[in-house]
N, C-alpha and C positions, 0 to 999 in steps of 0.2 A: 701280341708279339712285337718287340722291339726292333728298330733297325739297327745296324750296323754300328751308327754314330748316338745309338742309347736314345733316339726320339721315335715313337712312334709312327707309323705309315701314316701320312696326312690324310686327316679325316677330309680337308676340303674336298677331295675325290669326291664323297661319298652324297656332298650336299647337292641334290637334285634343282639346276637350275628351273624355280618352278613359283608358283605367283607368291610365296611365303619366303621366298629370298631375293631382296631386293639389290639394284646396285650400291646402293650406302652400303648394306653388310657385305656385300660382295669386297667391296673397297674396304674397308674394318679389318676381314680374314685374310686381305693379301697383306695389309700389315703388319699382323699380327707377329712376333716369332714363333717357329715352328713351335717348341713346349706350348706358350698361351693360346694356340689355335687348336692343338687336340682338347688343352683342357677344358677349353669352352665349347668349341664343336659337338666332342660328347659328353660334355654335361649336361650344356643350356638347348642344345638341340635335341640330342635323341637322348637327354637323361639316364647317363649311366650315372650310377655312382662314384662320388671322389675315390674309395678305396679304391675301386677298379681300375679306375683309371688311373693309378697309382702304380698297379701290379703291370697293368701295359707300359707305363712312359719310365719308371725304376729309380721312382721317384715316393714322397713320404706323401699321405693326406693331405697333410697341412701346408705341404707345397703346394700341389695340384689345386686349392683353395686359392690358395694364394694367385695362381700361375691365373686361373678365372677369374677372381677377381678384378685384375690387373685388364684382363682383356675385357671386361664390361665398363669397367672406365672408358676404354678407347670407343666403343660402340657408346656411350652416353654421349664421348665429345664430338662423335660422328654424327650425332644426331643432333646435335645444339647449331651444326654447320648447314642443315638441311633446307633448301628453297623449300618456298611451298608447293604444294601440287598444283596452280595453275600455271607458275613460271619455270616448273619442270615441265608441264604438258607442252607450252608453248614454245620450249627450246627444241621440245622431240618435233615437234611436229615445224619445226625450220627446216630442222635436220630432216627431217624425212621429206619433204618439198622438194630441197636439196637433191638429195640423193637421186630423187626420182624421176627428176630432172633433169641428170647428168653432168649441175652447176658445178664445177670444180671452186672457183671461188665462192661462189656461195655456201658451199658445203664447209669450205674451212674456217670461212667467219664467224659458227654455228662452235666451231672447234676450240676448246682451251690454247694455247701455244706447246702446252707441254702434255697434250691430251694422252694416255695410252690404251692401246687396242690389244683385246686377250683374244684368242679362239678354242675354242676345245673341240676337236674331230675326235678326240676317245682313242687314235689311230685307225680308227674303222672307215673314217672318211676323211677329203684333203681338207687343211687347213695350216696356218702361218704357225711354224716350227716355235717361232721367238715372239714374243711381242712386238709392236708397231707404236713405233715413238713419232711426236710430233703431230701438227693440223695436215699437216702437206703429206706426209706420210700417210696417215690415216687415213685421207679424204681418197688418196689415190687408190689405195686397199678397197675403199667402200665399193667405191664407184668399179675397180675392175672386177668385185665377185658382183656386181650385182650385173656387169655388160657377161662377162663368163656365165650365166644362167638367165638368160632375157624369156624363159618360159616359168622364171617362178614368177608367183604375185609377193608383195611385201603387204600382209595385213596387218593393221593397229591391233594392241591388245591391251587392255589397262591390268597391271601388278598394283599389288600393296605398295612398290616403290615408285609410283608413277605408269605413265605412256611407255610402253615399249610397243614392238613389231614380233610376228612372229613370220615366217619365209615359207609358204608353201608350193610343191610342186604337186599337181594332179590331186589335188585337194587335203593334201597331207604335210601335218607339218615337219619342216626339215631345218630349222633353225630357228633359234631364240636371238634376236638382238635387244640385247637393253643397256640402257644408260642413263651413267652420273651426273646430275648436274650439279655445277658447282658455280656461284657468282653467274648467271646470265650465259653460262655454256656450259658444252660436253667437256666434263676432267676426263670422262671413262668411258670404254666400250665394252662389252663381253658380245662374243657372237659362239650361242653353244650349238654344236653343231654334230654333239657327239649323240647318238641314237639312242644307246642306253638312259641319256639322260635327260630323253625327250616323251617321258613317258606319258606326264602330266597335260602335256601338251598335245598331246595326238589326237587324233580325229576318231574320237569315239565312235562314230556312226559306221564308218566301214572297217575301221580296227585294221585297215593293211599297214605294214611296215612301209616305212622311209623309202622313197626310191632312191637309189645309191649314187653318190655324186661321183665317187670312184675319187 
């Protein structure tokens, strides 16, 4: 089903923040245009067919080809920008020093100038309506959800993109932070936070749900 404006419902919804999606793609799919982010989402991701995806966006095959195309370009030049993985490990892990530490400067030196910060609560739980532009912005964001919950732990976790963190309360996890690194710092933040989308992430062992941040 189409929307309104003839593009289909963003499949980005649908991508489970989980160790097979890194922040490079993360960054890729926010700038994608809407058409070239369904047509690669369900294609390259969960493989649907061009026609199909055709009959959803009201659009020809050979478009939808095309509209993919187009967006594997952007993911190949995202990947020609990519640090390596010991000078992404070692920027997260400033930034998480930082953080844990409650360095307001230090935490923003770790920071791009133009850094930005996503969150996804899914609506089920709180989180920043809009995005959070800027080092000074962000660092302030970080630093007060982590003083607003001083009984989670922050643990290390390594993704196919690198070091990230995952946020536990009472032995369960309730948030993914990961991040882009770009030139020697953080470009990006994502803190997913939404439950539905924490599924890969949970704590197999006792299998309870998220306690609720309200």
């Amino acid at each position: 089903m189409t929307s309104s404006t003839g593009v289909a419902p963003d499949p980005l919804d649908r991508v489970t923040l989980d160790e097979a999606v890194s922040s490079a793609l993360l960054v890729v799919l926010e700038s994608m245009t809407p058409p070239e982010r369904v047509s690669f989402v369900l294609h390259d991701v969960f493989a649907v067919p061009f026609p199909e995806i055709a009959e959803i966006v009201g659009r020809s095959p050979a478009a939808i080809r095309q509209l993919a195309t187009s967006a594997r370009r952007r993911v190949a030049a995202e990947r020609s920008r990519r640090v390596s993985r010991s000078e992404h490990d070692a920027v997260v892990a400033a930034f998480a020093a930082a953080a844990q530490a409650g360095d307001l400067a230090a935490l923003t030196r770790v920071l791009d100038p133009d850094v930005t910060l996503r969150t996804d609560g899914g609506g089920l739980v709180s989180a920043a309506r809009k995005p959070v532009f800027g080092a000074d912005g962000v660092a302030r964001f970080i630093l007060g959800l982590l003083a607003k919950y001083p009984g989670d732990r922050v643990e290390p976790r390594a993704t196919t993109g690198g070091a990230g963190f995952v946020l536990l309360r009472e032995g369960v996890v309730t948030g993914v932070v990961n991040l882009h690194v770009v030139a020697g710092s953080v470009a990006d933040v994502w803190v997913m936070r939404n439950p539905e989308k924490l599924g890969a992430w949970r704590d197999v062992t006792n299998g309870r749900p998220a306690p609720s941040y309200g």
